[in-house]
MIPAKE-81090 format. One record per residue (C-alpha): x, y, z. Coordinates in steps of 0.2 Angstrom, whole numbers, padded with zeros to 4 digits, always signed. Example, Ala and Ser with C-alpha at 12.3 -4.5 7.8 and 13.67 -1.06 7.14 Angstrom:
<recs>
+0062-0022+0039;+0068-0005+0036;
</recs>
This chain:
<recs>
+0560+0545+0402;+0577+0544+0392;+0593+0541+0400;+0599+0560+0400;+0582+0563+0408;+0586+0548+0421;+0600+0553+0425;+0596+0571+0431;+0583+0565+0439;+0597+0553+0451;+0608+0569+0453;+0595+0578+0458;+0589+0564+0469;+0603+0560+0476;+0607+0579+0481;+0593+0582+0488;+0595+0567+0502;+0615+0569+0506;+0607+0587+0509;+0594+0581+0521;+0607+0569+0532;+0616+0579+0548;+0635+0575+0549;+0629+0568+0568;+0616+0556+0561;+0629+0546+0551;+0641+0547+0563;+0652+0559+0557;+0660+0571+0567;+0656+0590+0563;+0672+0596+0562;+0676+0615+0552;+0662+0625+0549;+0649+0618+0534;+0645+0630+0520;+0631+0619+0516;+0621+0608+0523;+0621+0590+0525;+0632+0577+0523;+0648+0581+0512;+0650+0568+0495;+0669+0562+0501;+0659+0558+0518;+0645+0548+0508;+0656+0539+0496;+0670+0534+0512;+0652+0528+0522;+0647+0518+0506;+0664+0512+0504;+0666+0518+0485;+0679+0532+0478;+0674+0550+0482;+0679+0551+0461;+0665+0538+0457;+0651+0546+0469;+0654+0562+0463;+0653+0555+0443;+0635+0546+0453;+0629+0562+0460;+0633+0572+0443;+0624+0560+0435;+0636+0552+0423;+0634+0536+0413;+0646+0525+0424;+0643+0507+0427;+0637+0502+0446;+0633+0486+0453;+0618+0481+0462;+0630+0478+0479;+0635+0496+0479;+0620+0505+0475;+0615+0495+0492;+0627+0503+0499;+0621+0519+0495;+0605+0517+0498;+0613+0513+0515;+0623+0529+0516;+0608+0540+0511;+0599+0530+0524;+0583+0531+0512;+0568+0519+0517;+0563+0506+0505;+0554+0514+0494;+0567+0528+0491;+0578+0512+0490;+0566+0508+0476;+0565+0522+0467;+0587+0524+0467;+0587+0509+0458;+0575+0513+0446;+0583+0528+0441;+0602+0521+0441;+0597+0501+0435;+0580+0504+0428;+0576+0489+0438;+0569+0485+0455;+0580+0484+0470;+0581+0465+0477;+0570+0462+0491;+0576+0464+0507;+0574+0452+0520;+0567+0455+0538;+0567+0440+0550;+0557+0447+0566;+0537+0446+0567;+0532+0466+0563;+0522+0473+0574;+0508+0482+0571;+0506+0501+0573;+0495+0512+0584;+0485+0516+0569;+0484+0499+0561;+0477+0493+0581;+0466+0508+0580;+0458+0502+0561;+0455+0483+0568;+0447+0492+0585;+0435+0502+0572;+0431+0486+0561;+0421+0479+0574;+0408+0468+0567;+0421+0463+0554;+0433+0450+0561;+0450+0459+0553;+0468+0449+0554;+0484+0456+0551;+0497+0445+0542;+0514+0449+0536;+0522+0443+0522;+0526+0426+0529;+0507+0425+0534;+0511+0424+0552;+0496+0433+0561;+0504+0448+0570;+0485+0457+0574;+0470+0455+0573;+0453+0460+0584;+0440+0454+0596;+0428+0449+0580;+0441+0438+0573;+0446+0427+0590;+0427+0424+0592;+0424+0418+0574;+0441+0408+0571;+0451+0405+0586;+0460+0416+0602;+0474+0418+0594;+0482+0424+0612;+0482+0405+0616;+0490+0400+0599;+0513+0398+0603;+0519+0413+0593;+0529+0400+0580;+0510+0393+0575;+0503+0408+0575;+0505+0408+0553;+0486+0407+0545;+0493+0394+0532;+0497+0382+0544;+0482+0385+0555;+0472+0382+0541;+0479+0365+0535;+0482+0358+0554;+0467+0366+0564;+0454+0354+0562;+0441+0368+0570;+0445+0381+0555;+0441+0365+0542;+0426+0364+0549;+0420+0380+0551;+0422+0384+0531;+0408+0376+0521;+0417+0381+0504;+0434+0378+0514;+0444+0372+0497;+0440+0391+0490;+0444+0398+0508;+0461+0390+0509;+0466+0391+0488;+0462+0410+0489;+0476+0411+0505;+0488+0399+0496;+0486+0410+0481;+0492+0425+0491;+0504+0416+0497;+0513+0410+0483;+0512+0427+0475;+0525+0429+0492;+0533+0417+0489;+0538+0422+0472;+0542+0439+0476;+0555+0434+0490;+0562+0419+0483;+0579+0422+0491;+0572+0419+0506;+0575+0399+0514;+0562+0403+0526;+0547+0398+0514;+0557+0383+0507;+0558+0376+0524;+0540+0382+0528;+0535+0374+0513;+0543+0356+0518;+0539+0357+0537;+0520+0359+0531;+0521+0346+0516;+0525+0334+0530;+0509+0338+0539;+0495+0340+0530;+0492+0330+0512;+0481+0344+0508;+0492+0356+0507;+0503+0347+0494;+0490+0343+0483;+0484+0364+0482;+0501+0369+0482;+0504+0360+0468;+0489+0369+0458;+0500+0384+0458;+0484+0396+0458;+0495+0417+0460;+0485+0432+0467;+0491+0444+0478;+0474+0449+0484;+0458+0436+0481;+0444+0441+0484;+0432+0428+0491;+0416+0425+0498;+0417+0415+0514;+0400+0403+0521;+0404+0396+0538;+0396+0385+0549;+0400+0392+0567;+0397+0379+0579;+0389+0391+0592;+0377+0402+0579;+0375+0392+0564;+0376+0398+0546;+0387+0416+0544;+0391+0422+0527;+0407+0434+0524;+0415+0442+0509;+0433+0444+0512;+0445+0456+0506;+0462+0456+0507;+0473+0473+0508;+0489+0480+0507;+0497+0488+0520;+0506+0502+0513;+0522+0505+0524;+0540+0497+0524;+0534+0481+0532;+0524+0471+0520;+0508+0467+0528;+0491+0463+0523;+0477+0465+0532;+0461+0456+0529;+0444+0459+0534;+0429+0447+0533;+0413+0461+0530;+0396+0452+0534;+0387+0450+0518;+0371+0460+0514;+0355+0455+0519;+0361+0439+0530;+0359+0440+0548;+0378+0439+0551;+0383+0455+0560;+0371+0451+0574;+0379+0434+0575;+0397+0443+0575;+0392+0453+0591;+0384+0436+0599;+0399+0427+0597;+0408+0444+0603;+0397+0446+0616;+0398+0428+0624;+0420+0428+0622;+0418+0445+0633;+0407+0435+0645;+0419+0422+0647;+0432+0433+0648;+0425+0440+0665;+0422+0425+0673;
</recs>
C-alpha cells in the first residue's frame, strides 16, 4: 500500500482500539459523563507519556516522525497483544517491532494439554523458544525419558540431547536428530538475538559437550526440519518416526513436535508397549 493508504489504515487502527479500552481498565478514573466510548486520546497520549498534540497528529494519521521506544509505548497504552503490536509497527515503521523478551517457562494451555493427550501413539513435546521442554505426553516419557524426574533448569531438549548419554544412544541417525533441533534452534537464536540468555546457554553447553561446538559451528537455519528419526529403544528394539515440528500460534512462541510412527513399520504397537509397561510401573 502507499503511505496515504498506510497511514488511514493506523488512524483507523488505532481508533478502533482507544475505542475498545474502558477508562477502568487503564486505570483511569471515570470522571464526567463520556459521549463516546473508550478511552479519550489526551488519556492515551499522558498513559504513553507523549504530548496529547503528537497522538492526535498519530491517530489522524499524519506523516510525523516516531521512534521505536514510543510506539512501545503505545502499543503499551492500547494494551494490544503482540501481534497487534506487530501490525502497529508495520503500519507506522513498515518494519517489525523488536522482539519482546519473556524470562518465565510458558505454560501450556488447556487445549495444547488436550492435543498431546489426543496424540497418543505419537510421543509429542512442547518446547518454547528457548527449547526448554514445558509439555509433553505419556508417549514421549516412555520413548525418551520421564521428564517429571529431569530439575526444571535441565529440562531444555538441547542440552538433554548433547549430555544425556541415554538419548545418544537411542538415535541410530543421532547426528541428523540433533542438526535438525540445532537448526531450529539457531533460527531462535537469530530471531532474539537481544537476548543474553542464549549467549550464556550457548557457552555453558560448549563447556560440556564437544559435540555440540563442532555442530554449532556448521551453522545449518530451519525453523521447522523435518526428519525422519530410526531409534534403537533399549526395551523394544528398532522404532522408526518421522518428526514434524510445529508452530504454536499464540503470543508465547512455542513449537510442538510430534514423532508419527512411520507407515508400515510396527512402531505404534511398540509406542503402546513401552506406554503400557511405564503405566505398569507407575502402579507399583
Amino acid at each position: 500500500m502507499d503511505t496515504k493508504e498506510r497511514l488511514q489504515a493506523l488512524s483507523e487502527f488505532l481508533t478502533t482500539h482507544r475505542a475498545r479500552i474502558q477508562p477502568s481498565e487503564a486505570g483511569v478514573l471515570g470522571g464526567s459523563r463520556r459521549r463516546t466510548p473508550g478511552l479519550r486520546r489526551e488519556e492515551v497520549a499522558s498513559i504513553a507519556g507523549v504530548s496529547t498534540t503528537w497522538y492526535t497528529w498519530l491517530e489522524q494519521g499524519r506523516d510525523i516522525k516516531m521512534s521505536v521506544q514510543v510506539l512501545d509505548r503505545i502499543a503499551l497504552a492500547l494494551q494490544l497483544n503482540e501481534d497487534e503490536r506487530q501490525y502497529l509497527f508495520m503500519l507506522a515503521l513498515e518494519q517489525p517491532a523488536p522482539t519482546t523478551f519473556v524470562d518465565h517457562i510458558p505454560t501450556v494451555s488447556p487445549a495444547l494439554s488436550r492435543i498431546l493427550t489426543e496424540l497418543h501413539d505419537c510421543p509429542t513435546i512442547i518446547s518454547d523458544r528457548r527449547c526448554n521442554i514445558v509439555g509433553w505426553n505419556q508417549a514421549a516419557a516412555a520413548i525418551f525419558l520421564d521428564f517429571a524426574m529431569i530439575p526444571i533448569d535441565q529440562r531444555n531438549m538441547i542440552w538433554l540431547l548433547f549430555t544425556r548419554k541415554e538419548l545418544k544412544a537411542l538415535a541410530v541417525n543421532w547426528h541428523d536428530f540433533v542438526k535438525g533441533f540445532l537448526a531450529m534452534f539457531r533460527s531462535y537464536y537469530g530471531q532474539y538475538v537481544g537476548d543474553n540468555w542464549y549467549s550464556e546457554f550457548i557457552e555453558q553447553i560448549s563447556e560440556q559437550s564437544q559435540d555440540f561446538r563442532a555442530f554449532w559451528n556448521q551453522s545449518d537455519v530451519s525453523s521447522a526440519p523435518e526428519v525422519f528419526i530410526e531409534f534403537r529403544h533399549a526395551k523394544v528394539g528398532k522404532m522408526l518416526f518421522d518428526l514434524t515440528t510445529l508452530q504454536v500460534q499464540g503470543r508465547t512462541d512455542l513449537r510442538c513436535s510430534v514423532y508419527t510412527p512411520s507407515p508400515g513399520s510396527d512402531t505404534d504397537s511398540k509406542v503402546r508397549l513401552l506406554m503400557s509397561k511405564l503405566e505398569d510401573q507407575d502402579h507399583d
